[in-house]
N, C-alpha and C positions, 0 to 999 in steps of 0.2 A: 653529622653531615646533614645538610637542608634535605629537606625534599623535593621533590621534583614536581611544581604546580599541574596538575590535572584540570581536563574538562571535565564537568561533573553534570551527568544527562537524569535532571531529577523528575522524578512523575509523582504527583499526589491527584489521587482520584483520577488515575488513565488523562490528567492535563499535564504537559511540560514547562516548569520551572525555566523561570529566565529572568537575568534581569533587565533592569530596566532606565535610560536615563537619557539624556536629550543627544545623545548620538545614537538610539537606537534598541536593537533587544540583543542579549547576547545570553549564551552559555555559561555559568559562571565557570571560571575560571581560581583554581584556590590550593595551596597543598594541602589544605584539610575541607572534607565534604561544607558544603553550604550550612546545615544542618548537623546536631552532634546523631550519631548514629544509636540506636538499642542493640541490645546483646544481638536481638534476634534478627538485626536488619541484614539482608542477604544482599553483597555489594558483588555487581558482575562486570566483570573485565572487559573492556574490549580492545580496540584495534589504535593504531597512534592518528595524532590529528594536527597537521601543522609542529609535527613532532613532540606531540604532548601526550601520554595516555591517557585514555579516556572510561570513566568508572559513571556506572550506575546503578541507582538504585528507585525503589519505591515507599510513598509516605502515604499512610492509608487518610491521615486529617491534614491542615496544614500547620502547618508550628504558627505560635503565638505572635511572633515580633517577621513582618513579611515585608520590612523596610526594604524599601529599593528591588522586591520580586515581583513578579506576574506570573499568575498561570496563565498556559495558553493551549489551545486543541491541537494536538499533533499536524493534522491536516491544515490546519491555519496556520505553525509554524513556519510552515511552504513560504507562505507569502514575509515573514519577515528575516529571517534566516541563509544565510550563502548557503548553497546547493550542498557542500559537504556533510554543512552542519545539520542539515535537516535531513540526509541519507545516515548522520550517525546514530541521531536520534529516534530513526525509524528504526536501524537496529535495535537501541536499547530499547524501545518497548516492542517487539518482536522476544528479546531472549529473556525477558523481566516476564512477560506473559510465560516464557516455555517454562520458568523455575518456577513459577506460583502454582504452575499445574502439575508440576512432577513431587512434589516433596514425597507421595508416597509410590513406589511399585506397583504397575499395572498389574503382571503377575502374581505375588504375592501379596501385596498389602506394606511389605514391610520400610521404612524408613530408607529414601533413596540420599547416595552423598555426593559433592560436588566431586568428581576426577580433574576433568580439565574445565576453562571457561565456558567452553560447549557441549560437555559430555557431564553423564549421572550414573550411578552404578548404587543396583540394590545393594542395602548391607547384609539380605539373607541370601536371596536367589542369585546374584550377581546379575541379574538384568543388567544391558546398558540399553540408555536412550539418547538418543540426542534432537535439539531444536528441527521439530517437520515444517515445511513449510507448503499451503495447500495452493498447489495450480490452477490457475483459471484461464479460459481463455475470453477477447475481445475481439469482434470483427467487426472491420468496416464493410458494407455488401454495395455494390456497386449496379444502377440499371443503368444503362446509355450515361448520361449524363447528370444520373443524381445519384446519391446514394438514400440507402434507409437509415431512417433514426427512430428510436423507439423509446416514451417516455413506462418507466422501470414502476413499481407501486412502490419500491424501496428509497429512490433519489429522496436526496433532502432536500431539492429544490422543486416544489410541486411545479412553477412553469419549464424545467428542465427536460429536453429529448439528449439522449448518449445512443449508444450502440449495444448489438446485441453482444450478449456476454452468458459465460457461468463455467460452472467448476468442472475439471476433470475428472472423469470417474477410474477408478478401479479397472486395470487392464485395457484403458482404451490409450490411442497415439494423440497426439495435440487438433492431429488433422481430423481422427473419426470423431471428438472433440465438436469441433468447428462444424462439422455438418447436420451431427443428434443436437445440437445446442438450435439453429440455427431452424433445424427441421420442427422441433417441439415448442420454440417461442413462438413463431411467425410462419408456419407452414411453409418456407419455402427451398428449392432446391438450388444448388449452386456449385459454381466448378473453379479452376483456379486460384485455388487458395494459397496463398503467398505470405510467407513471412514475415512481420515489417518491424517488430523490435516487443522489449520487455519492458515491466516497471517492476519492483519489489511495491508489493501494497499492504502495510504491515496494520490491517485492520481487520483480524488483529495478525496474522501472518501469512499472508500470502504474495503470490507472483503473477502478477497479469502478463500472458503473452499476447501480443496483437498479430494479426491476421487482416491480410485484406480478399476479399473475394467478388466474383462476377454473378451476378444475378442468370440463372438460368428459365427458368419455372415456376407456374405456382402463384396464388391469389393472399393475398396478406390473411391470416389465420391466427389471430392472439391467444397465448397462454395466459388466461384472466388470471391465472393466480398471480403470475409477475410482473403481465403489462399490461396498462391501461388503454394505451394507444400507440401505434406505428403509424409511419408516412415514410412516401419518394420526398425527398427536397432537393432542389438544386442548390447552387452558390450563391445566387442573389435572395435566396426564400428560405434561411436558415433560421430556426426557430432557438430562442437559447439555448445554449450548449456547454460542456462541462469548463471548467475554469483550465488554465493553463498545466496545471498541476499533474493531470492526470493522461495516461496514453492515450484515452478515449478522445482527451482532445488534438493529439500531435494525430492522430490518424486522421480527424476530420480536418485540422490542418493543412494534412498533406494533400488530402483533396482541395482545395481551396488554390492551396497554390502550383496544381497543376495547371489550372488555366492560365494562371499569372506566366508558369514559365513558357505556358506555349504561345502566349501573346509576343513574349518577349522574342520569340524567336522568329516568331512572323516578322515584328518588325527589324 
């Protein structure tokens, strides 16, 4: 009986495999992996795609003959890739990260085994573990009519400002979150924290939640260890800002085109 052609989400050195040809970049698509596989290659399941299953794996060099491949950086994917495909691929290196880090038992030491595509169980203790993913949150902070933007010591774009951001800790809610984040970068206070959506940000596994909030109080005060510098900007005095990709931009976005919709309604 044939096999049933797969998308195959390959990573060689944390870059994803694709290939390549004058229509574009794609996923390969094969009933057998791109690549022949080693005894010891560990191949993980995932989810269907266009009604194909979808298998990946990781190649620590790159194979010899790389006719018609490209690597390419997860995060740059984005840009060539239909939205699904680049949401599948963020999973497979999100679960390829969680098995490179699990092969042994946190408790014991001892040799962990695959159960299911997302689940491990020691073969002494019976620990089970499964793929964690770490929370973070993102706010937009609003005064009158600009918001803040704060350039990060981390962005890979040294002329880049994004928003304030970072991780949740241990027993705290998204919201008390959003105010110790918010209080310890930038010293300042704030109230109406609102909801505004998520991103999976699988670098290497997490979830940005966004946040938008009202400027209450308080004189800009940087955390030098993570930021270089903050500012008020309005809509006409935006300084670069993150690429489309990411929530930090759909949040400054949505400020943007709030004047647009209330222009529109005026007229």
């Amino acid at each position: 009986m044939k096999k049933q052609p797969s998308y195959w989400f390959v990573f060689i050195s944390n870059t994803l495999l694709l290939q390549h040809d004058s229509m574009g970049y794609h996923v390969p698509c094969s009933e057998e992996p791109p690549f022949p596989l080693k005894e010891w290659t560990s191949v993980q399941e995932l989810s269907i795609l266009e009604g194909k299953p979808c298998m990946a794996y990781s190649l620590t060099t790159p194979p010899n003959d790389m006719d018609g491949y490209v690597t390419i950086g997860l995060r740059e994917s984005w840009n060539v890739l239909p939205l699904p495909f680049y949401n599948m691929a963020s999973k497979a290196s999100e679960l390829l990260y969680w098995d490179t880090n699990t092969h042994y038992c946190g408790v014991c030491g001892a040799p962990m085994k695959r159960v299911t595509p997302i689940s491990k169980q020691c073969t002494h203790c019976g620990k089970e573990v499964w793929p964690q993913v770490s929370p973070a949150i993102i706010v937009r902070i609003r005064r009158g009519d600009e918001i803040l933007l704060v350039h990060a010591k981390n962005f890979r774009r040294n002329e880049m400002y994004g928003l304030v951001a970072g991780f949740v800790e241990t027993g705290e809610t998204l919201e008390d979150c959003v105010v110790r984040e918010v209080e310890e970068e930038v010293g300042l206070k704030i109230c109406n924290i609102r909801y505004f959506g998520s991103q999976a940000w699988p670098y290497p596994c997490g979830i940005m939640i966004g946040f938008t909030a009202d400027y209450v109080s308080g004189e800009l005060h940087l955390q030098e260890e993570e930021l270089s510098s903050a500012g008020w900007f309005d809509r006409k005095h935006l300084p670069p800002i993150p690429n489309k990709m990411s929530i930090a931009r759909k949040l400054i976005d949505d400020y943007i085109a709030e004047r647009d919709n209330q222009q529109d309604k005026i007229v």
